[in-house]
N, CA, C and O atoms as CSV, one atom per row, in Angstrom:
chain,resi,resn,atom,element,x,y,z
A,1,UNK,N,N,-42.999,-63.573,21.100
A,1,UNK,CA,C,-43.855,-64.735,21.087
A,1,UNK,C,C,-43.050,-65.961,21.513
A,1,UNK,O,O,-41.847,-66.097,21.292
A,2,UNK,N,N,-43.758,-66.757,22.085
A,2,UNK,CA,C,-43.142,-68.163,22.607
A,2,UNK,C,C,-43.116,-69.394,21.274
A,2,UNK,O,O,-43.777,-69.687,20.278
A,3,UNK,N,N,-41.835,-69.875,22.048
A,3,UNK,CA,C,-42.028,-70.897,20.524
A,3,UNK,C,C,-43.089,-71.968,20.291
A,3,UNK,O,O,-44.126,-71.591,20.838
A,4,UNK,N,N,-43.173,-72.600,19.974
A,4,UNK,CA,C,-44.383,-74.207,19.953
A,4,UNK,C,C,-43.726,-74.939,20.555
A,4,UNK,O,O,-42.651,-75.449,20.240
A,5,UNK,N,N,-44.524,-75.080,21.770
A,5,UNK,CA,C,-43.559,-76.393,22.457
A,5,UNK,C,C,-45.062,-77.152,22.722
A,5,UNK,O,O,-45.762,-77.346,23.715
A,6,UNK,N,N,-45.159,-77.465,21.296
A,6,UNK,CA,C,-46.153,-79.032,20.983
A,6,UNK,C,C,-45.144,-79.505,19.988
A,6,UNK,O,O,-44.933,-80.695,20.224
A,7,UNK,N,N,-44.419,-79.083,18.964
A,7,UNK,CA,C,-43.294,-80.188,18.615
A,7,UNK,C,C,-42.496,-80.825,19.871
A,7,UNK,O,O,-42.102,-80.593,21.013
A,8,UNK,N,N,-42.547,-81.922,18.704
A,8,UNK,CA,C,-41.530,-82.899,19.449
A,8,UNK,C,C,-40.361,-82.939,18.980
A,8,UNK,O,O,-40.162,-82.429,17.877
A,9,UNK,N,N,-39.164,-83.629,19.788
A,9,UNK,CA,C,-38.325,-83.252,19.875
A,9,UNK,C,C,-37.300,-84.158,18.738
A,9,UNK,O,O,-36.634,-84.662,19.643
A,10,UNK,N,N,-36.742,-84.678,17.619
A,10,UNK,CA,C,-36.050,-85.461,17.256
A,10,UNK,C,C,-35.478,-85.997,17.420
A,10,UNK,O,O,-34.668,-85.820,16.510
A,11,UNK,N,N,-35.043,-86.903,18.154
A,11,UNK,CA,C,-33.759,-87.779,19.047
A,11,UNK,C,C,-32.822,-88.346,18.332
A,11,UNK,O,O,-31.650,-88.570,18.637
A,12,UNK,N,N,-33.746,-88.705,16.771
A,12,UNK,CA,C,-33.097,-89.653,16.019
A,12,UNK,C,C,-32.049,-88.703,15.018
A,12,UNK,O,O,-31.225,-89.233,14.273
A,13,UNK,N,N,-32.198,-87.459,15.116
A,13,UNK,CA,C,-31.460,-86.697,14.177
A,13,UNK,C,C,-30.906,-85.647,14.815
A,13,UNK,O,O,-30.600,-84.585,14.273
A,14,UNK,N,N,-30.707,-86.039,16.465
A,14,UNK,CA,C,-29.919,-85.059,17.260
A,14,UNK,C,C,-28.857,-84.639,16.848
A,14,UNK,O,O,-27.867,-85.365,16.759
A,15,UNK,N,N,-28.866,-82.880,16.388
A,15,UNK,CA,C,-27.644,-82.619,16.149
A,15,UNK,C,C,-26.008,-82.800,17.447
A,15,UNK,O,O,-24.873,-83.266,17.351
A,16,UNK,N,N,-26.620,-82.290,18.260
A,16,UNK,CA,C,-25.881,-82.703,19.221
A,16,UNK,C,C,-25.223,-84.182,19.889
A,16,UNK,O,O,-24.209,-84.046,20.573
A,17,UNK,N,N,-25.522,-84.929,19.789
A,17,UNK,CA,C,-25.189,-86.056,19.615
A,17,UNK,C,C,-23.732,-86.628,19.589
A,17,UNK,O,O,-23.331,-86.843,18.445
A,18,UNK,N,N,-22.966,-86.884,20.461
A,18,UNK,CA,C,-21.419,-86.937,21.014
A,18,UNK,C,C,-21.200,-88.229,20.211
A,18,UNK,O,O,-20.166,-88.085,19.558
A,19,UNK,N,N,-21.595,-89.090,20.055
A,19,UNK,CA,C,-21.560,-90.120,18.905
A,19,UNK,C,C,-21.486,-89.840,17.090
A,19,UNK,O,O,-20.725,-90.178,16.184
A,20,UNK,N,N,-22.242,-89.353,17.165
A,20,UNK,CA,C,-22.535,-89.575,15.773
A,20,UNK,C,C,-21.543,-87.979,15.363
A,20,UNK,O,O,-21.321,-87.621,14.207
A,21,UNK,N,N,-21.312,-87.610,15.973
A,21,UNK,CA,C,-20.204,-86.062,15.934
A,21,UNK,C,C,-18.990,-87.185,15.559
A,21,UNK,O,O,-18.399,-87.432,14.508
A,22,UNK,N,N,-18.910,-87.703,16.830
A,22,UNK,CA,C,-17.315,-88.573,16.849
A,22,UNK,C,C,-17.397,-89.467,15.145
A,22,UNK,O,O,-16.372,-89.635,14.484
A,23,UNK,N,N,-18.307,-89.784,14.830
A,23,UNK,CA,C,-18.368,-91.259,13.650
A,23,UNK,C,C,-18.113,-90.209,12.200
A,23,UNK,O,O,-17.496,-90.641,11.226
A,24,UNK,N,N,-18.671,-88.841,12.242
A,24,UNK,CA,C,-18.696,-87.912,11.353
A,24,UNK,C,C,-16.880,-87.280,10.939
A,24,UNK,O,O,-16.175,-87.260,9.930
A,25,UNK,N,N,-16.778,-86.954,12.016
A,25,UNK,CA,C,-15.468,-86.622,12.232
A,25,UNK,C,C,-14.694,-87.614,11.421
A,25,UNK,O,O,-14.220,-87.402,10.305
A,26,UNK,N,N,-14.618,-88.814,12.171
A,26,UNK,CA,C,-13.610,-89.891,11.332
A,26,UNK,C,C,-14.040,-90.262,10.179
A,26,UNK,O,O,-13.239,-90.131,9.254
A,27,UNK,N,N,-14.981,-90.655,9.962
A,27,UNK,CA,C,-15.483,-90.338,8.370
A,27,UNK,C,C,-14.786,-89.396,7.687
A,27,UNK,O,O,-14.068,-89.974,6.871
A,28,UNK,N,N,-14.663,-88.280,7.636
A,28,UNK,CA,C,-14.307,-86.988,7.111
A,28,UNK,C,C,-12.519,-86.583,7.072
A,28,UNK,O,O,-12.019,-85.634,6.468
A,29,UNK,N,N,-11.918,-87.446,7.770
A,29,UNK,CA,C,-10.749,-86.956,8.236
A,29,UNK,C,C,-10.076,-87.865,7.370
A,29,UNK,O,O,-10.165,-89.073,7.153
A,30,UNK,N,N,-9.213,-86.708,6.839
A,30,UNK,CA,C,-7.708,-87.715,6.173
A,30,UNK,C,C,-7.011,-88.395,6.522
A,30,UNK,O,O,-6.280,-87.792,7.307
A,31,UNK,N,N,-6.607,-89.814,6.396
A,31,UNK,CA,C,-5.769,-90.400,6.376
A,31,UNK,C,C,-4.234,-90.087,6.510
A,31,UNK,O,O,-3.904,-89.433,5.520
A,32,UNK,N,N,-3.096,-90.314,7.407
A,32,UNK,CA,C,-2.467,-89.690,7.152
A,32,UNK,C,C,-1.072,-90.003,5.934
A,32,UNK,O,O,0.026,-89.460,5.806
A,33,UNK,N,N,-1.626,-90.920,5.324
A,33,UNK,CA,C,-0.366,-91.106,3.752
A,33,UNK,C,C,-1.244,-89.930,2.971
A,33,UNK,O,O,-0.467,-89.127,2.455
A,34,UNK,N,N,-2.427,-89.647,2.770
A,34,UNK,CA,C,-3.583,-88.878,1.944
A,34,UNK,C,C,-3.318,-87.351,2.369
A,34,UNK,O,O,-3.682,-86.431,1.636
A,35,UNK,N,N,-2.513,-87.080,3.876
A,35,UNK,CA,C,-1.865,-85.657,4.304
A,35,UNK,C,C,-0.370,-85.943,3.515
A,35,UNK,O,O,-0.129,-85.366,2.455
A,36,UNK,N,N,0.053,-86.352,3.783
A,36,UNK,CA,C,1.720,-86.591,3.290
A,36,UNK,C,C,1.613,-86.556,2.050
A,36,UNK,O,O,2.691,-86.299,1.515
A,37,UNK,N,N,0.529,-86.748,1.146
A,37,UNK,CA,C,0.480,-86.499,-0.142
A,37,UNK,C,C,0.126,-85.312,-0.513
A,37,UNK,O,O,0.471,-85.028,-1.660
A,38,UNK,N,N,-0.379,-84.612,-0.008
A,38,UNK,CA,C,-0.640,-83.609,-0.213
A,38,UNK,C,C,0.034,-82.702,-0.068
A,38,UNK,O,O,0.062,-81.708,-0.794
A,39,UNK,N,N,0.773,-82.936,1.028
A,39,UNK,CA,C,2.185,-82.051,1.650
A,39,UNK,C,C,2.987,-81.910,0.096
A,39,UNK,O,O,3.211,-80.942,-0.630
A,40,UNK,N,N,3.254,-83.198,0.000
A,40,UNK,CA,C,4.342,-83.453,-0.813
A,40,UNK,C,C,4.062,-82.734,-2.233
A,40,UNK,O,O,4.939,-82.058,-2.771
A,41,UNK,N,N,2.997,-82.892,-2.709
A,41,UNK,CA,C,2.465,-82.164,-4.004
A,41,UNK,C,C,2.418,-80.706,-4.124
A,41,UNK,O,O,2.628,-79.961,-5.081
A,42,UNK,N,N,1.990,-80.426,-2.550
A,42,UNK,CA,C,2.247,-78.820,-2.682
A,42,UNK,C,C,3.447,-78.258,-2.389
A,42,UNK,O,O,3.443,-77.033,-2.269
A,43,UNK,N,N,4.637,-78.927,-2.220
A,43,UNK,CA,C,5.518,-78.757,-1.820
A,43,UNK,C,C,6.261,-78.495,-3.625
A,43,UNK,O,O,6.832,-77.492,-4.054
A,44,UNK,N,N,6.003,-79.621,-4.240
A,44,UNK,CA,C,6.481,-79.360,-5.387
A,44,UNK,C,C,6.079,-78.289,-6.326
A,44,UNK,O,O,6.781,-77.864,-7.243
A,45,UNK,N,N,4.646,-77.809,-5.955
A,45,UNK,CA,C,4.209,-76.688,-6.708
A,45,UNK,C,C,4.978,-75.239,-6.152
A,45,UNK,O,O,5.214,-74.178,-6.730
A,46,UNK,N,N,5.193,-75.617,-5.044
A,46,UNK,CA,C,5.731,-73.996,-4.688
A,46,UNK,C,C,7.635,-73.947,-5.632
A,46,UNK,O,O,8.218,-73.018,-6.191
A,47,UNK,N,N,8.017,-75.334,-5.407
A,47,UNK,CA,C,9.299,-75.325,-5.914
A,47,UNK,C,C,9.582,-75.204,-7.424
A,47,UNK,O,O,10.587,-74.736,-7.958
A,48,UNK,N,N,8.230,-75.845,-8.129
A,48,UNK,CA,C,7.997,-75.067,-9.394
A,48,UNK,C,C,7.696,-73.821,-9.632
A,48,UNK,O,O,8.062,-73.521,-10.768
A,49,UNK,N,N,7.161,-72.897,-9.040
A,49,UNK,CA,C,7.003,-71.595,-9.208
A,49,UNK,C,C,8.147,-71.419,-8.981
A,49,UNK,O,O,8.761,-71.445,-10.048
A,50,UNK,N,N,9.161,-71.150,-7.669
A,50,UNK,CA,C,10.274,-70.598,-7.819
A,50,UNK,C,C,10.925,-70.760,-9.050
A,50,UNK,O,O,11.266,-69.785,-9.721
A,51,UNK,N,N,11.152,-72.099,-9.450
A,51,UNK,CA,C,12.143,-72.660,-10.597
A,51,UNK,C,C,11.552,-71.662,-11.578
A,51,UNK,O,O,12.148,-70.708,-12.078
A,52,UNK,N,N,10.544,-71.952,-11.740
A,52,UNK,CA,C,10.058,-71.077,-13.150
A,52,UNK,C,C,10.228,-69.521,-13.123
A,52,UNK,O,O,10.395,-68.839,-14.134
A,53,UNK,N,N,10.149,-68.920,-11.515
A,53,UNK,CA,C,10.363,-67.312,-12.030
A,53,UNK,C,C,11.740,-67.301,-11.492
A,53,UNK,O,O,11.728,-66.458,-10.594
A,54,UNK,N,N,12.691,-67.716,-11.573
A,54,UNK,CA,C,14.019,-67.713,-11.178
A,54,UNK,C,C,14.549,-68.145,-12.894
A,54,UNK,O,O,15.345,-67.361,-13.411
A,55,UNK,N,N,14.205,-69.071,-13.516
A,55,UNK,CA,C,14.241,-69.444,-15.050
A,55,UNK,C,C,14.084,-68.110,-16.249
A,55,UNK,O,O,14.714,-67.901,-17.286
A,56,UNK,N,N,12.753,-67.210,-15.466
A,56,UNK,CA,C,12.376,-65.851,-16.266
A,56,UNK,C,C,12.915,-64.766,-16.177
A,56,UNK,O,O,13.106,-63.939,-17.070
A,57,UNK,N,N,13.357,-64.693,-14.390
A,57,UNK,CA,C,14.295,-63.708,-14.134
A,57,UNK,C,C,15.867,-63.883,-15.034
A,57,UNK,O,O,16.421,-62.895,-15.516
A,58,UNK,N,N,16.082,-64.410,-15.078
A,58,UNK,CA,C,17.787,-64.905,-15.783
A,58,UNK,C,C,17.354,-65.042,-16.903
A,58,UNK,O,O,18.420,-65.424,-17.385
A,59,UNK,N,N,16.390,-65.059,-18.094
A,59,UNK,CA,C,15.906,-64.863,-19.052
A,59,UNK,C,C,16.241,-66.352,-20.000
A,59,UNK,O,O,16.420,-66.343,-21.218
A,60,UNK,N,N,16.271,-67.500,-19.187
A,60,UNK,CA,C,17.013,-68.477,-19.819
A,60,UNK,C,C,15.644,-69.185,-20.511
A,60,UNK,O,O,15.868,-69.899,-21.488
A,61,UNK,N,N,14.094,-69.023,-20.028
A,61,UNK,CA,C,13.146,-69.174,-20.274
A,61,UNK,C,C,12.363,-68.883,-21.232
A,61,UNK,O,O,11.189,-69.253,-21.204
């Protein structure tokens, strides 16, 4: 079957839309001190796990 082409078309809520893609995007995108923080935090979690099973292994824990 054919689709309904008696709707109309939405212009105002074009998904496609090379603008409002671009305004979405930067909206959405981290900052980059807000990446470097994050870096940095997960950086310390991995160095806490080591510490801690390196602490359990040697039984000093």
């Amino acid at each position: 079957m054919a689709k309904n082409t008696n709707e109309e078309y939405d212009w105002l809520s074009d998904p496609f839309d090379e603008k409002k893609i671009a305004e979405e995007r930067e909206r959405m995108a981290m900052s980059g001190t807000s990446k470097g923080l994050v870096g940095v935090g997960c950086l310390l979690v991995v160095i806490g796990l080591f510490a801690m099973a390196a602490l359990l292994l040697f039984g000093i824990l």
